[in-house]
C-alpha positions in Angstrom: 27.7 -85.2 -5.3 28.5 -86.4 -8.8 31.9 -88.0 -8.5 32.2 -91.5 -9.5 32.2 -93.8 -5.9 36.1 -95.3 -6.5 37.3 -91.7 -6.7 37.8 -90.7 -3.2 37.0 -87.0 -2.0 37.8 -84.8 0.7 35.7 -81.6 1.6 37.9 -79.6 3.5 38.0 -75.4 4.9 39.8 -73.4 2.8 40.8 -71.0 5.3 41.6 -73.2 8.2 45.4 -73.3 8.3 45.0 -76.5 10.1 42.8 -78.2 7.5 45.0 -76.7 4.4 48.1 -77.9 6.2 46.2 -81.8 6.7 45.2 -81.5 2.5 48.8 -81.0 2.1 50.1 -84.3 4.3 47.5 -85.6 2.1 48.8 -84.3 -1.1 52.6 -85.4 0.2 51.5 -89.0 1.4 49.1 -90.2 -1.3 51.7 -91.7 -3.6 48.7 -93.1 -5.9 47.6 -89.7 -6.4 43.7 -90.4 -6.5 42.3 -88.3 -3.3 40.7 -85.2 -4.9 39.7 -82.6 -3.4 36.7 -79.6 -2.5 36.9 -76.6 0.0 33.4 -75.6 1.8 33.6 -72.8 0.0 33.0 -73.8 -3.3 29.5 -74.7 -4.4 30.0 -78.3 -4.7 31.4 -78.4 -1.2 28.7 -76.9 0.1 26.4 -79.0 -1.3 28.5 -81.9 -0.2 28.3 -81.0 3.4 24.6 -80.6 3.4 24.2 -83.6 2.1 26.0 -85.2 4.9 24.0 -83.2 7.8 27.0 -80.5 8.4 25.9 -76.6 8.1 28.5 -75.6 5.6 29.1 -71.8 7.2 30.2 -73.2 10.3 31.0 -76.5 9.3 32.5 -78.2 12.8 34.5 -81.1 10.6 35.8 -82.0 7.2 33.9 -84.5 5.3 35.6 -88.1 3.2 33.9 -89.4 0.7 34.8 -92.7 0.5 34.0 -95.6 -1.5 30.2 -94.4 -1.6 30.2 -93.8 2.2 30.3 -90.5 4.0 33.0 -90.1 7.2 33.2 -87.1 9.3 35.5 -86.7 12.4 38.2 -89.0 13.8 37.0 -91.8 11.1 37.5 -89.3 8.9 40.9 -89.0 9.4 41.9 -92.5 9.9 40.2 -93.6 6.1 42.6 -91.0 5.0 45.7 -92.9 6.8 44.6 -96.6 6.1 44.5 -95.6 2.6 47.6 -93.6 2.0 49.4 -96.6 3.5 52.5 -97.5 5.1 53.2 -96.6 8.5 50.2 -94.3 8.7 47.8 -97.9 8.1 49.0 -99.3 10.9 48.7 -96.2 13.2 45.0 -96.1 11.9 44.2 -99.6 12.7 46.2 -98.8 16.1 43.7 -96.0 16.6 40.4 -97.6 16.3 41.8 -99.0 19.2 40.6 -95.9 20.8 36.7 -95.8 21.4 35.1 -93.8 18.6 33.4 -91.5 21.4 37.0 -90.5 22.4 38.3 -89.8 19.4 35.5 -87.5 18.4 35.4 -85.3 21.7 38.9 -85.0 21.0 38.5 -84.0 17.4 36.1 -81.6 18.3 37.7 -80.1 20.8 40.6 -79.0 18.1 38.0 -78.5 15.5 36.0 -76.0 18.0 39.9 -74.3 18.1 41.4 -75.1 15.2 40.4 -70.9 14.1 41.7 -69.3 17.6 44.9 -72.2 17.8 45.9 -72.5 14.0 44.5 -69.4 12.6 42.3 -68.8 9.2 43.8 -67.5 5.8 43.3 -64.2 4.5 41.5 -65.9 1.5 40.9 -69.2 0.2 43.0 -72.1 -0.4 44.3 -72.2 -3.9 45.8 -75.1 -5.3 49.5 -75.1 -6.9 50.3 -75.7 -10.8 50.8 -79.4 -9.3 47.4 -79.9 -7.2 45.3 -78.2 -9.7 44.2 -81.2 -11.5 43.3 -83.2 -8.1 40.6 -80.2 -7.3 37.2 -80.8 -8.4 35.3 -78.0 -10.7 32.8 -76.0 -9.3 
């Protein structure tokens, strides 16, 4: 993945409407504005998610890249909430409370439903006039 190591990235399913609807709490909540951002669609995704050891036609979570680590599942999630800060830290250092084995059955319990629960989009996500410039190029 050629992104520089300070600029996190998260590789997300374009047509999960549960994973679109978590990059836009993303979008709304990172007030610093530096999470960019790559479906599994796109090449690059693709690439990114083999890379990390998920098969990206069926990919079973989203993938953080995060200060030149790799996350995936519940950790996932809660690098996302430390970072955008605030109230959502604190519920993310509250969390890892919760052992890691937990939190990822859990996870991929919604993940294995998150088509049949949520439902997919018709196509891929596209970014707004005001996202554009946090999605990475293909």
């Amino acid at each position: 993945m050629n992104t520089r190591d300070d600029t996190p990235v998260v590789v997300f399913d374009g047509i999960c409407v549960l994973c679109c609807a978590g990059l836009q709490w993303i979008v709304r909540h990172d007030r610093r504005g530096h999470w960019r951002f790559l479906t599994t669609q796109s090449r690059r995704g693709a690439a990114a998610l083999i890379e990390a050891g998920i098969k990206p036609l069926a990919p079973a979570s989203f993938l953080v890249l995060y200060g030149g680590r790799s996350y995936i599942e519940s950790e996932a999630c809660l690098v996302i909430a430390r970072d955008v800060g605030g109230i959502w830290k604190v519920l993310a250092i509250a969390a890892r409370m919760i052992p890691r084995s937990v939190r990822d059955a859990a996870y991929r319990v919604v993940a294995r439903n998150r088509y049949r629960w949520f439902g997919r989009r018709a196509s891929c996500y596209t970014p707004s006039a005001d996202e554009g410039h946090r999605f990475l190029a293909d």
